[in-house]
C-alpha positions as CSV (number, residue, x, y, z in Angstrom):
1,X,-34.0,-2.6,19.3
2,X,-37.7,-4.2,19.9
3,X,-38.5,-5.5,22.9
4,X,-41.7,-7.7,24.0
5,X,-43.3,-7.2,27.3
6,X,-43.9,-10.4,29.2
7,X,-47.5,-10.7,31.8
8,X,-45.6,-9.2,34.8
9,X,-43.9,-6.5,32.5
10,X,-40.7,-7.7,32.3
11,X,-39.0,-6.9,29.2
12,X,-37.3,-9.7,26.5
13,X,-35.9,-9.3,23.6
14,X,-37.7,-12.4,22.0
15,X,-41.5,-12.8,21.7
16,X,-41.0,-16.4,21.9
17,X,-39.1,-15.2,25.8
18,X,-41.8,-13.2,26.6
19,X,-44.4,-15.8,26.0
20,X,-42.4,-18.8,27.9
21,X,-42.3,-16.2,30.6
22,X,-45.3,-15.0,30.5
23,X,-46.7,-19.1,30.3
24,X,-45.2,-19.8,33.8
25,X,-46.0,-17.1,35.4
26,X,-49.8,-18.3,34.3
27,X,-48.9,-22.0,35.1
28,X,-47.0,-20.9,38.8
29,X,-50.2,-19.0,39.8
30,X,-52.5,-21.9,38.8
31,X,-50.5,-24.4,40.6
32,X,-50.7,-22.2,43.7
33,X,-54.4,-21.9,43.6
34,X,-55.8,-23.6,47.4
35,X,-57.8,-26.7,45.3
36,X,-55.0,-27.3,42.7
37,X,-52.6,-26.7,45.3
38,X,-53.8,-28.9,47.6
39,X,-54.6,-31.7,44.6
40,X,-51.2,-32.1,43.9
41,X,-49.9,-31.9,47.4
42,X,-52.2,-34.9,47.9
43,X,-50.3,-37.0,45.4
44,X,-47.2,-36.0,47.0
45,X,-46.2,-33.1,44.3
46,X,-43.1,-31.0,45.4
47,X,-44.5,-27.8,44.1
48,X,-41.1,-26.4,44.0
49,X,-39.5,-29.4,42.1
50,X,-42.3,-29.6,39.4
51,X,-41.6,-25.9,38.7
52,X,-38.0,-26.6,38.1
53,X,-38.3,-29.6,36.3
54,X,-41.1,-27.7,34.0
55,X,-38.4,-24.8,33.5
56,X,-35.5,-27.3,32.6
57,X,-37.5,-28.8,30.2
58,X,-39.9,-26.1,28.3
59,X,-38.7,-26.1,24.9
60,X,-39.0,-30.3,25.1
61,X,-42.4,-30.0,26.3
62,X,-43.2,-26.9,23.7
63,X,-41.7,-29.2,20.9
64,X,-43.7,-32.2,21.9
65,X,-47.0,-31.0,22.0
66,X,-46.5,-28.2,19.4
67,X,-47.3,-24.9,19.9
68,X,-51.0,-24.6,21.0
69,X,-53.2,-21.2,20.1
């Protein structure tokens, strides 16, 4: 059996897993940056909620925009 190794080496049987995990781990460390952080905290961003609602809704977002290389 293959496995693909996501950015924090966790292993998935998918490439398309590894690389939605791999994309929030990205996206989660960018959000907690001090600047960007503290950009979206001024417009009254629940950090925590926009992670959710950005993991509830992935593969709508992915099929919206397309893929992008």
């Amino acid at each position: 059996m293959q496995a693909w190794t996501a950015a924090d080496g966790r292993l998935f049987r998918t490439k398309e897993q590894a690389l939605q995990h791999s994309r929030r781990i990205v996206f989660h460390r960018w959000c907690e940056t001090p600047d960007i952080n503290c950009e979206l905290q001024k417009i009254g961003v629940n950090i925590g909620d926009l992670f959710e609602w950005l993991d509830n809704h992935y593969l709508t977002i992915k099929r919206i925009f397309g893929e992008q290389s």
